[in-house]
Structures are given as C-alpha cells and as structure tokens.
N, CA and C atoms of all chains as a GROMACS GRO file, in nm:
protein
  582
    1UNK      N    1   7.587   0.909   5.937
    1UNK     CA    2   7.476   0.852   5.861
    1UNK      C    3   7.529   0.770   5.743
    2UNK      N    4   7.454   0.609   5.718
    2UNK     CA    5   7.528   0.548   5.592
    2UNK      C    6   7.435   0.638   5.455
    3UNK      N    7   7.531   0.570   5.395
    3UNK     CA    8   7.497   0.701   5.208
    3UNK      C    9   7.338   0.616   5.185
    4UNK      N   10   7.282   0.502   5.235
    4UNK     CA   11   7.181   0.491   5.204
    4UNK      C   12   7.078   0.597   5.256
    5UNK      N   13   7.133   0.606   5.385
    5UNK     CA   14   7.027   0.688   5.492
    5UNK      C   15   7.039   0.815   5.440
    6UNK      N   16   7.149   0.874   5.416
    6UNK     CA   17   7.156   0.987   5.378
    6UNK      C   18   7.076   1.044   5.184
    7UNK      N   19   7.090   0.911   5.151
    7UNK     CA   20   7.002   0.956   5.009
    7UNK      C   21   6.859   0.970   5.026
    8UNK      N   22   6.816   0.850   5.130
    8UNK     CA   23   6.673   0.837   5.168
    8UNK      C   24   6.628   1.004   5.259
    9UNK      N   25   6.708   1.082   5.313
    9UNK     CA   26   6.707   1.151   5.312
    9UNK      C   27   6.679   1.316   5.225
   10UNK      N   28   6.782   1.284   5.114
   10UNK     CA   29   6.810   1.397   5.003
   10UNK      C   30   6.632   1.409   4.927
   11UNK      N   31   6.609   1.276   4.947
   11UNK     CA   32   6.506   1.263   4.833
   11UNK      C   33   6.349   1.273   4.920
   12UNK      N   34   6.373   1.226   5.050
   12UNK     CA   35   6.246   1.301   5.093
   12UNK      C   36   6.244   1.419   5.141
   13UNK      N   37   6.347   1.524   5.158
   13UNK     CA   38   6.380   1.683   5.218
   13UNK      C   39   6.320   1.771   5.107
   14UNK      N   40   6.356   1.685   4.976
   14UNK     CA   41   6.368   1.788   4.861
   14UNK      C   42   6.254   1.772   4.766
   15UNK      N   43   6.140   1.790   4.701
   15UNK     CA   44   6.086   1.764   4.625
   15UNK      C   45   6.090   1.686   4.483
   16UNK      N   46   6.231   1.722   4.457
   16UNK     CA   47   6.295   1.695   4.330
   16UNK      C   48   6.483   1.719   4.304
   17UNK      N   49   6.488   1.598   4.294
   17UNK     CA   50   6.612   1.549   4.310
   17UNK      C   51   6.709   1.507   4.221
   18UNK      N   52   6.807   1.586   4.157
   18UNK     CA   53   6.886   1.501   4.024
   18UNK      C   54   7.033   1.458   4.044
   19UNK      N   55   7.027   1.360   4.036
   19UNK     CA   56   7.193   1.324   4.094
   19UNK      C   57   7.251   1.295   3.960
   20UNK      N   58   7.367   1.353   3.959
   20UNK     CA   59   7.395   1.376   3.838
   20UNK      C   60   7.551   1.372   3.801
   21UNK      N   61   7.655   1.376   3.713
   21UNK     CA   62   7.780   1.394   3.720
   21UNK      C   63   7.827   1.565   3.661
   22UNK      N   64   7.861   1.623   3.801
   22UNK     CA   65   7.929   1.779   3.729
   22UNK      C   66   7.742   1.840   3.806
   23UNK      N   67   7.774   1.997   3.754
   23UNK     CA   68   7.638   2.061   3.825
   23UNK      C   69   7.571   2.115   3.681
   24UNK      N   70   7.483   2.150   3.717
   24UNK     CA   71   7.350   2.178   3.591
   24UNK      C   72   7.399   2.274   3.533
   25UNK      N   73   7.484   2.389   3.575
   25UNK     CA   74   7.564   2.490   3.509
   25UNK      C   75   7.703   2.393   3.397
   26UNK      N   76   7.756   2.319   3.491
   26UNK     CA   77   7.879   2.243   3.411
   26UNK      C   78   7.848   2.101   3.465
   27UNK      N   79   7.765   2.052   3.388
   27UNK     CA   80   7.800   1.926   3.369
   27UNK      C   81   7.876   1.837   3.298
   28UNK      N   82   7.913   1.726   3.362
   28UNK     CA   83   8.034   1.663   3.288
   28UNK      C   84   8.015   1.521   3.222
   29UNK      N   85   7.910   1.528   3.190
   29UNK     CA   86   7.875   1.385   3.096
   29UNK      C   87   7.719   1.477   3.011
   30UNK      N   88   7.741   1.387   2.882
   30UNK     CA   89   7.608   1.468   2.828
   30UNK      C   90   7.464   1.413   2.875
   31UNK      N   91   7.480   1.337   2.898
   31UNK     CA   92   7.345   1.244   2.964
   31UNK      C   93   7.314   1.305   3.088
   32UNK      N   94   7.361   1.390   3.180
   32UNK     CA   95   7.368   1.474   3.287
   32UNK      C   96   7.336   1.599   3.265
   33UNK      N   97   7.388   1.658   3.125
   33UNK     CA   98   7.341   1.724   3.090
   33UNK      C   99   7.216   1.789   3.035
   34UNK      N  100   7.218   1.664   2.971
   34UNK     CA  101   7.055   1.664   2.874
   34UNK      C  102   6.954   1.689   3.024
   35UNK      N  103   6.988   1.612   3.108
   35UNK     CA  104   6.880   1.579   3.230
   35UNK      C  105   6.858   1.735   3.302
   36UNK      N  106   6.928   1.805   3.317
   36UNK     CA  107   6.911   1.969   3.375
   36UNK      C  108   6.849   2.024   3.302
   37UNK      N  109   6.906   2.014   3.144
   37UNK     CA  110   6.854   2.108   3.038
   37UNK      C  111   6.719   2.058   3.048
   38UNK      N  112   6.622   1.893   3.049
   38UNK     CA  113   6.511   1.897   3.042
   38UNK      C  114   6.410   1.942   3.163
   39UNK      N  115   6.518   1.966   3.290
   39UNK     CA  116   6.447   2.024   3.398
   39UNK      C  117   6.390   2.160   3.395
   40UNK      N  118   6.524   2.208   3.327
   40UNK     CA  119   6.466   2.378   3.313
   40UNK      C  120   6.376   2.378   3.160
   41UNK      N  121   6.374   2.303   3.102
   41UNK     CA  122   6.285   2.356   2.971
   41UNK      C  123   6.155   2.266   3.036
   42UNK      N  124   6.143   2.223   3.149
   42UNK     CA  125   5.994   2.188   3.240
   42UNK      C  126   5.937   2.277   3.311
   43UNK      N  127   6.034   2.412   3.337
   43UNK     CA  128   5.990   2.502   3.440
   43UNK      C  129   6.025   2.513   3.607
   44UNK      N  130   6.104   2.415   3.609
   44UNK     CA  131   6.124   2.364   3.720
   44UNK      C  132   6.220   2.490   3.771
   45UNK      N  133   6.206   2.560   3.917
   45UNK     CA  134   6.279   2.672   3.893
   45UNK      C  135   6.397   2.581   4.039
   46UNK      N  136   6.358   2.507   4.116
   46UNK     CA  137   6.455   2.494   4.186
   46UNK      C  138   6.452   2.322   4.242
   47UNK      N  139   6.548   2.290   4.254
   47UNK     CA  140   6.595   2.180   4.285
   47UNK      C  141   6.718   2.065   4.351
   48UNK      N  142   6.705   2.006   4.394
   48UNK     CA  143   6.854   1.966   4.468
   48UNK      C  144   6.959   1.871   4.355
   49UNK      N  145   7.051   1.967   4.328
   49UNK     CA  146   7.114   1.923   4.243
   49UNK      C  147   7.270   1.802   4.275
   50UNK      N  148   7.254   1.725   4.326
   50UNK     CA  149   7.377   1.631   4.340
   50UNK      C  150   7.474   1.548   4.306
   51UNK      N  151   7.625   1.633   4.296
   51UNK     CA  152   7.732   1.596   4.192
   51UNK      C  153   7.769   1.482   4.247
   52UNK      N  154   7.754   1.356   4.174
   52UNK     CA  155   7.804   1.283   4.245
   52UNK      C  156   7.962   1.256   4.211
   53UNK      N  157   8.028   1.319   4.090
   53UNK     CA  158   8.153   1.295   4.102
   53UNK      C  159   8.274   1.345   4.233
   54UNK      N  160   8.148   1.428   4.336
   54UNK     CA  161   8.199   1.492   4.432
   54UNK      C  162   8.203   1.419   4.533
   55UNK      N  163   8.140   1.309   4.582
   55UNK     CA  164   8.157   1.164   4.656
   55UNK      C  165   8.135   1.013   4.627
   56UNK      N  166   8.232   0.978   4.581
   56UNK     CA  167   8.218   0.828   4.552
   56UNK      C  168   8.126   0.750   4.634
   57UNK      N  169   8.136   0.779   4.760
   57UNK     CA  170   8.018   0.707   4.857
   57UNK      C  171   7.876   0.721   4.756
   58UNK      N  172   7.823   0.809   4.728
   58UNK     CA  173   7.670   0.854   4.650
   58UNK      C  174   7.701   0.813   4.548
   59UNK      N  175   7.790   0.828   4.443
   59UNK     CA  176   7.784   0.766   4.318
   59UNK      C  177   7.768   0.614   4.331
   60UNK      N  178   7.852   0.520   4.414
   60UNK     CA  179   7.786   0.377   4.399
   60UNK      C  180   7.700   0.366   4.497
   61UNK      N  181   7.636   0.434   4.614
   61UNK     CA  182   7.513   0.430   4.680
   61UNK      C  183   7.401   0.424   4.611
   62UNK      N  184   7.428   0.576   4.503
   62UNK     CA  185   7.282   0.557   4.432
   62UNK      C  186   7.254   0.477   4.329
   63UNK      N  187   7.357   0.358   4.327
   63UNK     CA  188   7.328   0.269   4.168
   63UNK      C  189   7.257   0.143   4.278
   64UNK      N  190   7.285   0.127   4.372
   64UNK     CA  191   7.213   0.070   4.477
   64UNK      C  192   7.097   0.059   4.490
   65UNK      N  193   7.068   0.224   4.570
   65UNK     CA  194   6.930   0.251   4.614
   65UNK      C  195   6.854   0.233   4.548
   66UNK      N  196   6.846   0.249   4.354
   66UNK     CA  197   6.725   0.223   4.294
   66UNK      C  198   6.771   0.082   4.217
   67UNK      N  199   6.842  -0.003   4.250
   67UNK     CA  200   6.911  -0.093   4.148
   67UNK      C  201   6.853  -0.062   4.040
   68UNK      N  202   6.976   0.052   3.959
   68UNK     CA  203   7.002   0.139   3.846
   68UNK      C  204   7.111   0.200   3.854
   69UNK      N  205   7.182   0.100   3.719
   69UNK     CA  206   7.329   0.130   3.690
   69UNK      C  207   7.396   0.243   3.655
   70UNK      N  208   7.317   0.335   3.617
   70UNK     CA  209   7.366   0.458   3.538
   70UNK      C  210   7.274   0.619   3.621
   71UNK      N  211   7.373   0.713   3.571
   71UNK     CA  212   7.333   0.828   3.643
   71UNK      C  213   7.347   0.945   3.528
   72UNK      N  214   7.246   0.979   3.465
   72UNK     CA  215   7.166   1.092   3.629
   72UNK      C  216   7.055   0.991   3.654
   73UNK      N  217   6.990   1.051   3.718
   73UNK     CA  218   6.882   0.956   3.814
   73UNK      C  219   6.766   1.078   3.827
   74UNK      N  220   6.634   1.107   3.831
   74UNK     CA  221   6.597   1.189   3.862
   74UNK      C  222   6.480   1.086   3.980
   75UNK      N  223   6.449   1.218   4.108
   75UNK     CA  224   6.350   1.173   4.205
   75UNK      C  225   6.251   1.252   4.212
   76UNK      N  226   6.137   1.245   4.209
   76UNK     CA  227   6.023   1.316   4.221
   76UNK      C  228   5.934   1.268   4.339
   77UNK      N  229   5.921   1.371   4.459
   77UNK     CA  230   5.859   1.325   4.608
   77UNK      C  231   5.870   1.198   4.613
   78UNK      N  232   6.010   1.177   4.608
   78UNK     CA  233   6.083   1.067   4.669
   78UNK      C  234   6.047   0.944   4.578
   79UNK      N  235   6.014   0.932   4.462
   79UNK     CA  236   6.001   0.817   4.371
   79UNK      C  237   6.080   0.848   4.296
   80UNK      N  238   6.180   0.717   4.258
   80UNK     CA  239   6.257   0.766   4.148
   80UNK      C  240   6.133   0.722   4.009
   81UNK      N  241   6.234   0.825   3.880
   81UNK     CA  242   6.112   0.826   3.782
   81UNK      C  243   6.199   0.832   3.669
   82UNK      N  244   6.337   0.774   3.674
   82UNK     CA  245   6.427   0.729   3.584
   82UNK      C  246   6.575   0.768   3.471
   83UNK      N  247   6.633   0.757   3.411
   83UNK     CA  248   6.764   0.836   3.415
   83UNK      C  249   6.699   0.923   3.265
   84UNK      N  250   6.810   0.971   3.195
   84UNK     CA  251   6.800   1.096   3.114
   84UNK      C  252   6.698   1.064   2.988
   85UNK      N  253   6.714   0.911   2.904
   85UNK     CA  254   6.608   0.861   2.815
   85UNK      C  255   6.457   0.870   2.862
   86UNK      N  256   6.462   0.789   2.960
   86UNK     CA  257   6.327   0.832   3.034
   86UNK      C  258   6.243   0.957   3.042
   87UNK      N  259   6.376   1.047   3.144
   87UNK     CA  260   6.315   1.190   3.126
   87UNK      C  261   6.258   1.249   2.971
   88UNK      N  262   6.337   1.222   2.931
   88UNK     CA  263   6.319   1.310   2.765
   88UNK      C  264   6.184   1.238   2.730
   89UNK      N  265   6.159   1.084   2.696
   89UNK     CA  266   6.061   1.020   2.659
   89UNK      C  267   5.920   1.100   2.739
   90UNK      N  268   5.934   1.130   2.839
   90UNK     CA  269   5.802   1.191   2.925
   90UNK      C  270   5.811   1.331   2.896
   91UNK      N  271   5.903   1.370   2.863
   91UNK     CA  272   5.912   1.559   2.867
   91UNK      C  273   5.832   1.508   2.702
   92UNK      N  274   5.899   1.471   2.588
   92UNK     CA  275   5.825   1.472   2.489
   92UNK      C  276   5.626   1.438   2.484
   93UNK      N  277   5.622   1.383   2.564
   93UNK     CA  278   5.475   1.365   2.584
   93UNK      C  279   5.392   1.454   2.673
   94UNK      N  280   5.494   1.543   2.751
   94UNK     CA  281   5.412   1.642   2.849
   94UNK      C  282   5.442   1.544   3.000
   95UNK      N  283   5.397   1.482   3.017
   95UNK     CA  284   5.422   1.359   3.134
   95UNK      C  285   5.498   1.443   3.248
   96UNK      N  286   5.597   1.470   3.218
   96UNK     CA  287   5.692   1.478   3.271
   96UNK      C  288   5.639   1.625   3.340
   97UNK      N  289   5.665   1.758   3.280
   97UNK     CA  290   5.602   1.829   3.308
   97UNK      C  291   5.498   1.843   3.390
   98UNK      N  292   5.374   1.738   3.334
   98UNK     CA  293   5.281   1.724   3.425
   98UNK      C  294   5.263   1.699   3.593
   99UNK      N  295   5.396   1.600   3.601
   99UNK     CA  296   5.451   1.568   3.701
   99UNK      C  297   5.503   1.662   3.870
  100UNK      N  298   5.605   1.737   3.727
  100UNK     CA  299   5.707   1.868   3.837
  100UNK      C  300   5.598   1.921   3.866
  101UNK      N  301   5.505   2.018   3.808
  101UNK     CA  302   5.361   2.075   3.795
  101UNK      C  303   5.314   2.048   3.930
  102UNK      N  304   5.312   1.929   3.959
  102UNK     CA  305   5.199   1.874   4.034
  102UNK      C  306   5.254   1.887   4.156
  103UNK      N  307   5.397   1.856   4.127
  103UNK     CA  308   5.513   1.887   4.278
  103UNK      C  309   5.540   1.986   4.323
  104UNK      N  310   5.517   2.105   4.259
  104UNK     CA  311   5.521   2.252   4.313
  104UNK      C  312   5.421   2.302   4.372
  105UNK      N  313   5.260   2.226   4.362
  105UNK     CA  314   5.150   2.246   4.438
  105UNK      C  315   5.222   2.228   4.626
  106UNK      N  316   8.883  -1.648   2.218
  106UNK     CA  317   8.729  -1.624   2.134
  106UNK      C  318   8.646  -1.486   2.192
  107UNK      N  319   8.671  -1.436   2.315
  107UNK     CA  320   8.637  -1.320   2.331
  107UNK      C  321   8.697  -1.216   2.315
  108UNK      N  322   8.821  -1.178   2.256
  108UNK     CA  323   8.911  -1.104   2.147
  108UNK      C  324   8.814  -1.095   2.035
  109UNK      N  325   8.784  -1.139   1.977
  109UNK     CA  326   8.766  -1.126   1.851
  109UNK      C  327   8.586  -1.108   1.848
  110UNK      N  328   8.521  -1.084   1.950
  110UNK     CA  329   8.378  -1.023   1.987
  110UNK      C  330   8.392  -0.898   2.037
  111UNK      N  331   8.264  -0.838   1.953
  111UNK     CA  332   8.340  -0.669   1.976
  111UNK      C  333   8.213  -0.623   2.124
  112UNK      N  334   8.193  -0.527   2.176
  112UNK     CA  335   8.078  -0.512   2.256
  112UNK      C  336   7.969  -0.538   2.227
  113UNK      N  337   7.926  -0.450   2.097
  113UNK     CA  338   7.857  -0.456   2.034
  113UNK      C  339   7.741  -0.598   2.019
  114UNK      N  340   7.889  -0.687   1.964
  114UNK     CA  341   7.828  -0.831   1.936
  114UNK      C  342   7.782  -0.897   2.071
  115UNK      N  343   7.840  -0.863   2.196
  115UNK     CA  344   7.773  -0.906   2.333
  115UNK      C  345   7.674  -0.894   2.314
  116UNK      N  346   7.630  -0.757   2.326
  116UNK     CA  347   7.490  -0.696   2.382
  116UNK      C  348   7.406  -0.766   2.239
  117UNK      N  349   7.427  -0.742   2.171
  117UNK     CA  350   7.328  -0.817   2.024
  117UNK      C  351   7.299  -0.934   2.093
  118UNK      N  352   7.409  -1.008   2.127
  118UNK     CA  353   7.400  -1.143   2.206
  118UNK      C  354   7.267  -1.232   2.296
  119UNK      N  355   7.343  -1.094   2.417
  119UNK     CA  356   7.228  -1.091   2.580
  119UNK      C  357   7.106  -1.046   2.549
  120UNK      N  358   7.114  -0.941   2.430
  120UNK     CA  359   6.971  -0.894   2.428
  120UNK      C  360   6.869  -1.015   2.320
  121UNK      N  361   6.919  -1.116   2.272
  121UNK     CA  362   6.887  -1.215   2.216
  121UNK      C  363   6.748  -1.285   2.300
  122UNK      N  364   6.828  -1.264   2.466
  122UNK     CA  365   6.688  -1.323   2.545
  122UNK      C  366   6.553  -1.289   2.541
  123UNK      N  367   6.584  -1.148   2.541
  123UNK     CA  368   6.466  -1.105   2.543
  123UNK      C  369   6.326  -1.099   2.391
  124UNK      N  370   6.378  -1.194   2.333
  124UNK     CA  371   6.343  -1.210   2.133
  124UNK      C  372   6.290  -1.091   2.091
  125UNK      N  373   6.418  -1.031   2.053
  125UNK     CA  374   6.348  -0.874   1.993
  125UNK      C  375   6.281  -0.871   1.829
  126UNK      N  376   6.177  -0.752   1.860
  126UNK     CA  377   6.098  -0.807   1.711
  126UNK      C  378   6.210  -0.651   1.617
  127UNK      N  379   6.278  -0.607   1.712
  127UNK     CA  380   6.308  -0.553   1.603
  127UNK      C  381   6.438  -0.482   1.711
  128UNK      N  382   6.614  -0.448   1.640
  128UNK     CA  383   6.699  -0.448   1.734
  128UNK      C  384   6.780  -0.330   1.678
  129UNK      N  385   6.780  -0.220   1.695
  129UNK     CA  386   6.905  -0.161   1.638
  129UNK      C  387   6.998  -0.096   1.752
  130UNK      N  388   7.139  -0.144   1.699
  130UNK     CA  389   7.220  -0.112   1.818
  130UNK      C  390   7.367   0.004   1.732
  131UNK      N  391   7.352   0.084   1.777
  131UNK     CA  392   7.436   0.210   1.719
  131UNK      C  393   7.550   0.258   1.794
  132UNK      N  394   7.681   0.198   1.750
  132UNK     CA  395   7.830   0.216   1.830
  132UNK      C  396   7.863   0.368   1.804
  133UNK      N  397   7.846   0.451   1.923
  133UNK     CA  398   7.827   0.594   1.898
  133UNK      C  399   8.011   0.653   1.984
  134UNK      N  400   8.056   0.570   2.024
  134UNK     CA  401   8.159   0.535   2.057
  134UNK      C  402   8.313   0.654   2.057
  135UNK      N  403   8.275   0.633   1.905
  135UNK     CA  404   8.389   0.730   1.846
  135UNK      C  405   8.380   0.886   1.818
  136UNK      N  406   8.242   0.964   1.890
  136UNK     CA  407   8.227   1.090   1.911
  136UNK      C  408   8.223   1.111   2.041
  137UNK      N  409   8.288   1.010   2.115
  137UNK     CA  410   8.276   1.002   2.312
  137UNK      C  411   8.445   1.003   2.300
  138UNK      N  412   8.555   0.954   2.219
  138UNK     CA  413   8.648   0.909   2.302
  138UNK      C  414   8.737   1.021   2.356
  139UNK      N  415   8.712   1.027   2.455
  139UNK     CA  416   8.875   1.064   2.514
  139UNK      C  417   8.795   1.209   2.622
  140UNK      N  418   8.655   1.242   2.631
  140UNK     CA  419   8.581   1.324   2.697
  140UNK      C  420   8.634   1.251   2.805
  141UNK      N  421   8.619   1.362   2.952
  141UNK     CA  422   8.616   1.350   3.060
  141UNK      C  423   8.524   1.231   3.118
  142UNK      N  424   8.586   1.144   3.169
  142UNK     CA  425   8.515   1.061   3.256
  142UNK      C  426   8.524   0.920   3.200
  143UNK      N  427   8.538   0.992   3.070
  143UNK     CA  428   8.515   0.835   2.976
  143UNK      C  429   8.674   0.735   3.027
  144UNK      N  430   8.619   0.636   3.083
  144UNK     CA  431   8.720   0.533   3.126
  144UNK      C  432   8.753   0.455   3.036
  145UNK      N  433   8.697   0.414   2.911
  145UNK     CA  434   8.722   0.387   2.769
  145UNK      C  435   8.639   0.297   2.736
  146UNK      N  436   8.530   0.278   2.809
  146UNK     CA  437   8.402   0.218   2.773
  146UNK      C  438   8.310   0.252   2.634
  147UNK      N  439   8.274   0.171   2.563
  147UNK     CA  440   8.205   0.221   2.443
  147UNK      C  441   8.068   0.296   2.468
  148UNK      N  442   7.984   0.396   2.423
  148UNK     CA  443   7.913   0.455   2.388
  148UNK      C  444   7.771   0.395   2.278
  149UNK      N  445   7.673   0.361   2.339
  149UNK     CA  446   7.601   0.307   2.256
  149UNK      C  447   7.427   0.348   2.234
  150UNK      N  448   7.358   0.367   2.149
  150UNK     CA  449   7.217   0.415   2.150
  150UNK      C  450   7.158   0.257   2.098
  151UNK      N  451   7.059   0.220   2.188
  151UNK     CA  452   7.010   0.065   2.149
  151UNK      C  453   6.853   0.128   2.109
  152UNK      N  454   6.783   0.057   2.027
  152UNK     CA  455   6.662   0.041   2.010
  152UNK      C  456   6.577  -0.067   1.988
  153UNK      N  457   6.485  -0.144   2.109
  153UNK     CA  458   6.492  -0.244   2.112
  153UNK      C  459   6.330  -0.280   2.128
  154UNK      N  460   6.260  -0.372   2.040
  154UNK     CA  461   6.126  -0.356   2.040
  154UNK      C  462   6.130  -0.533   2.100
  155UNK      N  463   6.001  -0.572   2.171
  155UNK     CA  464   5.998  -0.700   2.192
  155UNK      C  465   5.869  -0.706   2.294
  156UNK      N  466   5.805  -0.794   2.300
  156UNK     CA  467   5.685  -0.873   2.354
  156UNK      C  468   5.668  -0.877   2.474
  157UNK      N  469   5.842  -0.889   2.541
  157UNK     CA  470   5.853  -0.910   2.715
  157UNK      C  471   5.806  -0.757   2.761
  158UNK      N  472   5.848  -0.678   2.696
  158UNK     CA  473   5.804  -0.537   2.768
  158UNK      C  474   5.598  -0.510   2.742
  159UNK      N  475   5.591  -0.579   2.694
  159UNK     CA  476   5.448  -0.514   2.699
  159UNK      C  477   5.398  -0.546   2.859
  160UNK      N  478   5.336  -0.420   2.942
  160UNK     CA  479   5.269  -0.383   3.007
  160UNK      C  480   5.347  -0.326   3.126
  161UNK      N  481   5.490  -0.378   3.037
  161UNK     CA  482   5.600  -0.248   3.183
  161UNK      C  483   5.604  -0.138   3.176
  162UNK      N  484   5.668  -0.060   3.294
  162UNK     CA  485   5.687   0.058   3.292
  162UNK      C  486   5.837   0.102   3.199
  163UNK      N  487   5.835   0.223   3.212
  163UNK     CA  488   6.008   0.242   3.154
  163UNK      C  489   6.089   0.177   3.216
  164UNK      N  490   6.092   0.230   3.363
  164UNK     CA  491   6.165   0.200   3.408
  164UNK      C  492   6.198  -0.022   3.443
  165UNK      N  493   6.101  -0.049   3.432
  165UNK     CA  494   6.099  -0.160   3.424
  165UNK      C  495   6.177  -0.221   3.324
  166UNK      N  496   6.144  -0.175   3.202
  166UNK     CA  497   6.181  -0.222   3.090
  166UNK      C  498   6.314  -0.184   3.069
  167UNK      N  499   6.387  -0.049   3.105
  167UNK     CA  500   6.506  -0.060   3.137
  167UNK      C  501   6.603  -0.108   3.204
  168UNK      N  502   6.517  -0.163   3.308
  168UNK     CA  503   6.588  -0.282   3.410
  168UNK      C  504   6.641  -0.357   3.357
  169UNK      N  505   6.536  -0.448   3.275
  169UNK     CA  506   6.539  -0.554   3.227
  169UNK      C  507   6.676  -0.577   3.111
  170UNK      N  508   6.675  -0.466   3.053
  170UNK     CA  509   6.782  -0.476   2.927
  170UNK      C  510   6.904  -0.461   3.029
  171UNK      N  511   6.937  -0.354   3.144
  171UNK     CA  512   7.055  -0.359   3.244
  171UNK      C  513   7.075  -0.462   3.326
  172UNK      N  514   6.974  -0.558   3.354
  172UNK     CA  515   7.019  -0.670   3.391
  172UNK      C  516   7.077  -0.745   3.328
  173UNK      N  517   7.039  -0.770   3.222
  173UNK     CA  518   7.116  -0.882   3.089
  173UNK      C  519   7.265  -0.825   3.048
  174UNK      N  520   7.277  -0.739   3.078
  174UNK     CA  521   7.398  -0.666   3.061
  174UNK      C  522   7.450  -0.604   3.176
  175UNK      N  523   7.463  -0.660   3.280
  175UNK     CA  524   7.523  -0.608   3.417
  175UNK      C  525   7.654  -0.620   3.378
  176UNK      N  526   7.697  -0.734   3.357
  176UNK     CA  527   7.846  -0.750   3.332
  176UNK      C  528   7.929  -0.636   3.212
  177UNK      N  529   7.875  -0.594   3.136
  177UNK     CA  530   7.919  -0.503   3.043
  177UNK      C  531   7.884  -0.380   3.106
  178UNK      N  532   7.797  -0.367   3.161
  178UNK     CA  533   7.790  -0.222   3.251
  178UNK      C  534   7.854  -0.150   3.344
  179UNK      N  535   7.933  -0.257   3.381
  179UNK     CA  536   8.036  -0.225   3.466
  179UNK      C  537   8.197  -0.206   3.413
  180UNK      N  538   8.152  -0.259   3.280
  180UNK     CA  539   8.362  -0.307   3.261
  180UNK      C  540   8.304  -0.209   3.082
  181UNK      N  541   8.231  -0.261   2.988
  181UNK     CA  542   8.253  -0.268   2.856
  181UNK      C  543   8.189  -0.201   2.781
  182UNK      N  544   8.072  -0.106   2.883
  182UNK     CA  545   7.999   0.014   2.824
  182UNK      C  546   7.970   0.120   2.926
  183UNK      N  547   8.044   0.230   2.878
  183UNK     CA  548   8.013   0.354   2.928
  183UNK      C  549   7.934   0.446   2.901
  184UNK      N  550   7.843   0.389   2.830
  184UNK     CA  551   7.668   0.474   2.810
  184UNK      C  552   7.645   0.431   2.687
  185UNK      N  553   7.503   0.371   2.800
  185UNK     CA  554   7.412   0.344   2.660
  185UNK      C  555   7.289   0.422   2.647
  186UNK      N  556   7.218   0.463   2.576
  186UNK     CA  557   7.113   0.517   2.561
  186UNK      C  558   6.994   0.400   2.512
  187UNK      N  559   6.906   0.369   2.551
  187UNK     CA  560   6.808   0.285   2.558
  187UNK      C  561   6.666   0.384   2.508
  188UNK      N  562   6.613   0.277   2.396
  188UNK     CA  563   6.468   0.313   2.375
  188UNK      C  564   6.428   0.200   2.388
  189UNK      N  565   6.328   0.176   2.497
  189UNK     CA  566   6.261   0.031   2.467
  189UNK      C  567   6.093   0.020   2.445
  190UNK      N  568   6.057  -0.042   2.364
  190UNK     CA  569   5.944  -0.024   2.296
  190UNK      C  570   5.854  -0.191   2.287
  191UNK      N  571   5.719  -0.134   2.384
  191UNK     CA  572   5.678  -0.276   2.355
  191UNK      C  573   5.600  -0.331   2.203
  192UNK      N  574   5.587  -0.477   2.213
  192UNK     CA  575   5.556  -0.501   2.063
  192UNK      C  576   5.410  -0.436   2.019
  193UNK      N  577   5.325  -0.398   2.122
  193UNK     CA  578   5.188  -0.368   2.107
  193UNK      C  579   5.191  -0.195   2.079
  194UNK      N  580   5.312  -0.142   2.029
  194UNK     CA  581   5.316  -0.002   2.071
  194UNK      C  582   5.366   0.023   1.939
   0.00000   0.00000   0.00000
C-alpha cells in the first residue's frame, strides 16, 4: 500500500488520529507534546497515536496529504482539524472538546 | 546580502504580503538549541493580524502564512508557532 493509501486509511479506521513526533507518553518535540497533553485534558480516552519519527515514508506523506508543513497534525472522522496552535486555540474555547464529544457518540 | 539577513528578517519580509495590521515575531530560538530533533532551524512564535484572513478558517489562515514561507520551512525554521488573527476580530 502507498503511505498515501495507507494514511487515508489510519484516519478513516480510527476516529481520531494524532500523528505526531515520539508517543504521547514520550514525546519528542514540545509541539507534539502539547498536542497529547490537550487530548487527554479533552477527555479523549483513546486514540491512534502515530510516531512518525518511526517512518520517514509518513512523516513526508503526511505533510502531503493535508498540504501542511508541520506535525503533529490532528484528524477527527477523517478531517484534518489542524496542528498543535490550532488545537489549543479550540480547546481554549471548548470547540475542540465539543468536537471529540461528538466523536465518541 | 543574504548573510547578513537573519530569519527573522525573511519572514518579517514574506509576511509583508499579506499587509499585516499588526506583526509580532518572537526568535524563541535559543531555549530550543541543541533538543532532539532540532536540525538547527530557528524556533519562532509569530503573531500576525491582517485583513486577508478575515472569513478563513484556521486552518486556512495558516496555510496562507506556510505558503509564503515554504522555502524557510524547509531549510530556516524549525517551528513556528502561529497566531493568526483576522482584522475584524
């Protein structure tokens, strides 16, 4: 499968999707970080978490798939919904929350 | 002549297109160097208010500033943090 097919994949299997550098326990950039930490202070209890420093194929696949240069990336039922500023900007307004919320129905 | 332009002054530059009503760009740089991953790209928090973003989305509006800066995104900045704010907001 090419890394496109296979992301188009990750992101419709999974509800919610963070591709990220390092894992939500140890992440290895803080912007990757921040992005887990705002998952779990959303409630979010589970999710597909994807290191991409673990295949170069996905790390420049996914700057591709959403032409968006930078990672983490978060996907919500398969829409992306933008990297770690983003997230935070919507977690501060509830938005965001509102969102995962709606995805666990 | 591009020796003596720092990143910084790029992006002040490119982001010129977009006529910001209001620009602050913060070289955060020197509490990043030498972390894992960092390939020695600068570190930057932009805050950038302007007219073109009114009625985009975030993500739109983040496009827009990563397009103008593709070329530094690849070689001359290794994270930027973006607030972009339209002028009606």
């Amino acid at each position: 499968m090419d890394t496109q097919a296979l992301i188009q994949q990750q992101i419709s299997d999974n509800a919610v999707v963070l591709y990220m550098k390092g894992s939500p326990k140890f992440p290895q950039c803080g912007f990757s970080g921040l992005a887990a930490q705002i998952l779990a202070a959303s409630g979010v209890k589970e999710y597909l978490a994807v290191d991409v420093l673990a295949d170069p194929a996905i790390r420049d696949g996914i700057k591709v798939f959403s032409n968006w240069p930078t990672i983490p990336q978060l996907y919500i039922h398969g829409n992306f919904i933008g990297g770690a500023d983003i997230m935070r900007a919507m977690y501060e307004q509830g938005e965001l929350q509102k969102l995962l919320s709606e995805s666990a129905e | 002549m591009m020796s003596t332009q720092t990143t910084a002054d790029v992006i002040r530059a490119k982001l010129a297109e977009l006529t910001p009503l209001e620009l602050e760009l913060q070289d955060d740089s020197a509490s990043h160097a030498g972390h894992r991953g960092n390939t020695g790209g600068g570190h930057f928090n932009l805050t950038i208010r302007s007219a073109k973003f009114d009625g985009l989305s975030q993500v739109q509006r983040h496009r827009l500033v990563y397009e103008l800066l593709s070329d530094e995104m690849r070689t001359s900045i290794h994270a930027l943090s973006i607030r972009a704010i339209a002028a009606n907001e």
